[in-house]
C-alpha positions as a Markdown table, in Angstrom:
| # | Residue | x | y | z |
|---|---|---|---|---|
| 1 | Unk | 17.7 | 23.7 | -113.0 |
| 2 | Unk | 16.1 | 26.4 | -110.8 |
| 3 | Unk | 12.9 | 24.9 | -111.0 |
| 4 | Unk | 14.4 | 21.7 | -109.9 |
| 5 | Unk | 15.9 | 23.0 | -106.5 |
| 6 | Unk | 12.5 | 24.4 | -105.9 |
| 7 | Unk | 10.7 | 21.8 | -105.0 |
| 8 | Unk | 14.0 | 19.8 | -103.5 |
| 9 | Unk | 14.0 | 22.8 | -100.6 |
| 10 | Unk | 10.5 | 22.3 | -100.1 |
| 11 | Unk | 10.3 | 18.8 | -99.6 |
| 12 | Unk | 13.7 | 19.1 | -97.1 |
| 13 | Unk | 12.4 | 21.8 | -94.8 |
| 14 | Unk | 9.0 | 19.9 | -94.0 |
| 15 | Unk | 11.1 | 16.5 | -93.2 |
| 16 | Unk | 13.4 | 18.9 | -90.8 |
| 17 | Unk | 10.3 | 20.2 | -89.3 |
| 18 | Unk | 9.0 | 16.7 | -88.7 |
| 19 | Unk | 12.2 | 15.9 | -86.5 |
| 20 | Unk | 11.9 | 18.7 | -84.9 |
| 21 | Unk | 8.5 | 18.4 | -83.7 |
| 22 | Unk | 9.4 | 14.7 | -82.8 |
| 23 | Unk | 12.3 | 16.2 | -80.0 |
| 24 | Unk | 10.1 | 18.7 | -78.9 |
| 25 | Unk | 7.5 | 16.4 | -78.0 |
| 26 | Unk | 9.5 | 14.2 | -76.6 |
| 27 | Unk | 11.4 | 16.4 | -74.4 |
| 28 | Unk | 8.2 | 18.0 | -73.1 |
| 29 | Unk | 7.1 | 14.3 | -72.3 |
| 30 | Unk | 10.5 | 13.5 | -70.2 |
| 31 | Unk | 10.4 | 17.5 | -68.4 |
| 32 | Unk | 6.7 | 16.2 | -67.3 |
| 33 | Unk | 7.7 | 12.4 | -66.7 |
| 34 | Unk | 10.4 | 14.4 | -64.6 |
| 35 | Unk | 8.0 | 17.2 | -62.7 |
| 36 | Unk | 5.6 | 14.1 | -61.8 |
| 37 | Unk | 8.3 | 12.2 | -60.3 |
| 38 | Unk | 9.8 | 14.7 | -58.4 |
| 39 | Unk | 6.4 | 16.4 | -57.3 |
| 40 | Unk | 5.2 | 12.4 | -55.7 |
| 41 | Unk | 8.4 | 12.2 | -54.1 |
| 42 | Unk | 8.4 | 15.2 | -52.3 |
| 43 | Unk | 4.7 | 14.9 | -51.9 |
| 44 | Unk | 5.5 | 10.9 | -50.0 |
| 45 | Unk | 8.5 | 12.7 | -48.3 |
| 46 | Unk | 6.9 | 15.5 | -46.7 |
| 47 | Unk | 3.9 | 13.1 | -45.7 |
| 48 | Unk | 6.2 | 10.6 | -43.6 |
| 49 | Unk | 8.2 | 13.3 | -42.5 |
| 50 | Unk | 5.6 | 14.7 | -40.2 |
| 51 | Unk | 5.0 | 10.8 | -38.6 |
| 52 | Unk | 7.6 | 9.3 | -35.7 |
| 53 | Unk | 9.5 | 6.6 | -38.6 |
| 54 | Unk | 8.2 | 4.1 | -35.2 |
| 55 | Unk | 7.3 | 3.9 | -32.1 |
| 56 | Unk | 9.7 | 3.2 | -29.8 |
| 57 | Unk | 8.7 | 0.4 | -26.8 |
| 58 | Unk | 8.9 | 1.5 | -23.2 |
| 59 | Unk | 11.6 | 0.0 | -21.4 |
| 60 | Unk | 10.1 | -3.0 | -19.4 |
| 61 | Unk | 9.0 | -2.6 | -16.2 |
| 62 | Unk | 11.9 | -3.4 | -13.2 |
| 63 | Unk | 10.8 | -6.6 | -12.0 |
| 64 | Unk | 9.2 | -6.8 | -8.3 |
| 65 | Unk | 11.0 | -7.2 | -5.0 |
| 66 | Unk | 9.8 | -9.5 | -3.0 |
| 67 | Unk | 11.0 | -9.1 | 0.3 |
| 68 | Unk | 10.1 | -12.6 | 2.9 |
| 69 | Unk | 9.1 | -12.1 | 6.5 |
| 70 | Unk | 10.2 | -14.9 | 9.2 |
| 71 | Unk | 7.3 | -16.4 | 10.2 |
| 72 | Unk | 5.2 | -15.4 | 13.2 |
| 73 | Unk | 3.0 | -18.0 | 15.8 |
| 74 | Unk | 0.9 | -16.1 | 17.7 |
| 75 | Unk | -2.5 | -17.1 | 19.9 |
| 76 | Unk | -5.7 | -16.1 | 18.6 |
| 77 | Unk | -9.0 | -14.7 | 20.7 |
| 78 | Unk | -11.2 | -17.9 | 21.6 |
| 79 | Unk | -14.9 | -17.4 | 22.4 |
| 80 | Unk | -15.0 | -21.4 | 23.1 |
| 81 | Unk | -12.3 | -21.7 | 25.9 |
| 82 | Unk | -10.0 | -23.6 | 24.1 |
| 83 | Unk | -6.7 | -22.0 | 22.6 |
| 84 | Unk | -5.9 | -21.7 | 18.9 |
| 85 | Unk | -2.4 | -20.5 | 17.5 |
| 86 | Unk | -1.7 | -19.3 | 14.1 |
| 87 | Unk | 1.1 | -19.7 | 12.6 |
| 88 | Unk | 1.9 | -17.6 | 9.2 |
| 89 | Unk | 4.7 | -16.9 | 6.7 |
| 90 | Unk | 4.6 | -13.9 | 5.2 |
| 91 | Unk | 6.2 | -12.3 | 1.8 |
| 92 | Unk | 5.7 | -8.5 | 0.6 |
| 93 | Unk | 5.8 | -7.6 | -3.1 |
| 94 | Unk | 7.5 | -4.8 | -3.2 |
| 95 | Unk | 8.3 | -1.7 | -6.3 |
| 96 | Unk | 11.7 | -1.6 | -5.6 |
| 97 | Unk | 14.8 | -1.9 | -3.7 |
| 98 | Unk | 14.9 | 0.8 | -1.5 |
| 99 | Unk | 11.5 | 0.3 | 0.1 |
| 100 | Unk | 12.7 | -3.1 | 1.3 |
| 101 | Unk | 15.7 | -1.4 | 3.1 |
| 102 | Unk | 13.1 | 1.1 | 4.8 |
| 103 | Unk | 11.4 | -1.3 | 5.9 |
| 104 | Unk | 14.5 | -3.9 | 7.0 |
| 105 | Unk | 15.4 | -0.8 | 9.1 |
| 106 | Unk | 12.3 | -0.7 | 10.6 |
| 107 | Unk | 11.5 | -4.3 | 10.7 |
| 108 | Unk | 11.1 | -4.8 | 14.9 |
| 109 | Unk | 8.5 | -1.7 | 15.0 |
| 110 | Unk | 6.8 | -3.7 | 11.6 |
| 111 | Unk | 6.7 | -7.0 | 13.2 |
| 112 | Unk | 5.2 | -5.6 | 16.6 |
| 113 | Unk | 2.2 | -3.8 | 14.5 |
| 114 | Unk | 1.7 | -7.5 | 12.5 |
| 115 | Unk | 1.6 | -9.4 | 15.8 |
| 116 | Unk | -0.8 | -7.3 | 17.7 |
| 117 | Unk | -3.1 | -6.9 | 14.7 |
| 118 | Unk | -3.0 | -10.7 | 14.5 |
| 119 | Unk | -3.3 | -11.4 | 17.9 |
| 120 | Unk | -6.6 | -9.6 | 18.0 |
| 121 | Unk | -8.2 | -12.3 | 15.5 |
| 122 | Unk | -10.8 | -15.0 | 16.1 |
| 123 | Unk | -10.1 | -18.4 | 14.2 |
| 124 | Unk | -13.9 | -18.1 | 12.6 |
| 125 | Unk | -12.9 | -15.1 | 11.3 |
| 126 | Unk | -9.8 | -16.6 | 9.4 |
| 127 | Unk | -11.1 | -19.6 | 7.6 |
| 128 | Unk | -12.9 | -18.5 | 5.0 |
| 129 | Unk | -11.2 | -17.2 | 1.6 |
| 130 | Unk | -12.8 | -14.0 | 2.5 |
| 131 | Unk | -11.3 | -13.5 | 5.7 |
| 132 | Unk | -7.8 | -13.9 | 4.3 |
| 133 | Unk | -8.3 | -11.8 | 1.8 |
| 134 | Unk | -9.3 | -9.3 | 4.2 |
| 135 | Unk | -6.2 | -9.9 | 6.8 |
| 136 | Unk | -3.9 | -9.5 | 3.5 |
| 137 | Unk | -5.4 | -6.2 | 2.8 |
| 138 | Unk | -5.7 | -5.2 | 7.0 |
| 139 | Unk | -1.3 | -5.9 | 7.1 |
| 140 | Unk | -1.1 | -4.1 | 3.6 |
| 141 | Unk | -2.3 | -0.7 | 5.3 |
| 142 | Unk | -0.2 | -1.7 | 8.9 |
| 143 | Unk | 2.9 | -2.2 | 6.9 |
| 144 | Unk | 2.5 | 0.7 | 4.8 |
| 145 | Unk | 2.1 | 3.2 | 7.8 |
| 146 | Unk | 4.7 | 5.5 | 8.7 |
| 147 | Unk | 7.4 | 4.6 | 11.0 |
| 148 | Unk | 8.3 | 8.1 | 11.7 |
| 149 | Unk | 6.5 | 11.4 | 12.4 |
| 150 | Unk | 6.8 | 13.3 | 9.3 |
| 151 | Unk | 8.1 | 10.3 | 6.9 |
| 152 | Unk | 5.9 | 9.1 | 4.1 |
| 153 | Unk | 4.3 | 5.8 | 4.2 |
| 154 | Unk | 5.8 | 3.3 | 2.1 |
| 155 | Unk | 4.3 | 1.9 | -0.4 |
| 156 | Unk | 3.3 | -1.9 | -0.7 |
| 157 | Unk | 1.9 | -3.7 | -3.6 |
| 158 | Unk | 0.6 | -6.8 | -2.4 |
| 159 | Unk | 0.9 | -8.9 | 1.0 |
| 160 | Unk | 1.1 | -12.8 | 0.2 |
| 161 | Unk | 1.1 | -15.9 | 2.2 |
| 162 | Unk | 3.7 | -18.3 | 2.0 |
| 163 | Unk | 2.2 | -19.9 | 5.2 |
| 164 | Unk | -1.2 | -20.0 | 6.9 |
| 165 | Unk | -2.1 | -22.4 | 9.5 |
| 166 | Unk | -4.7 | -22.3 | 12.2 |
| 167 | Unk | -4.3 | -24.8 | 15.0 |
């Protein structure tokens, strides 16, 4: 009988081995399954981390004042004797609040400037598109000066017409 255990222990320890070999590779398979995963995650991770998740919009821009003048009729130069009026509605657009009550504080000293600049124009000189453009832009820079000595000018972003006749 001792020859017949012989070869019975033999032929068990290889078919333990086999198993054995069978967990070993397959738990060096998962620890690598497991290393990869873990390395691209912290690999993704550490990649977004360094980028803003998103942009965040800028708050919208406060909408314009726009701040309406009474209208004015003043008499214009005439190089042909007859006399020719103007009569024009004004409106500023205006950055915010505050420079509207400047300028309602100031409005007498404001309308005097507008008048006298107006006052001082030739009909000719007004009827083309050209020459209203260039009146807007002339009460831009009288309205913007400073009403004080030592105050800053206000700021204005656009004179517009509401009115504009020449008579």
């Amino acid at each position: 009988m001792a020859t017949t255990t012989a070869p019975q222990a033999a032929a068990a320890t290889p078919a333990k081995s086999g198993k054995m070999k069978r967990i070993l590779v397959i738990a060096v398979i998962a620890i690598l399954a497991a290393g990869v995963a873990g390395g691209a995650t912290w690999f993704f991770m550490s990649r977004h981390a360094g980028t803003p998740a998103a942009p965040t919009p800028a708050p919208p821009p406060a909408p314009p004042v726009f701040f309406a003048l009474e209208p004015m009729t003043v008499n214009l130069q005439s190089d042909d004797g007859e006399t020719h009026y103007l009569r024009i509605g004004l409106t500023l657009k205006l950055a915010d609040q505050k420079t509207q009550d400047k300028l309602t504080e100031h409005m007498p000293e404001i309308r005097s400037r507008v008048l006298l600049a107006l006052s001082n124009k030739h009909p000719q000189d007004l009827a083309p598109l050209e020459g209203k453009r260039a009146l807007a832009e002339e009460l831009k820079k009288l309205i913007e000066q400073p009403t004080e000595t030592g105050s800053a000018p206000v700021h204005v972003q656009d004179v517009l017409f509401t009115e504009f006749v020449v008579q």
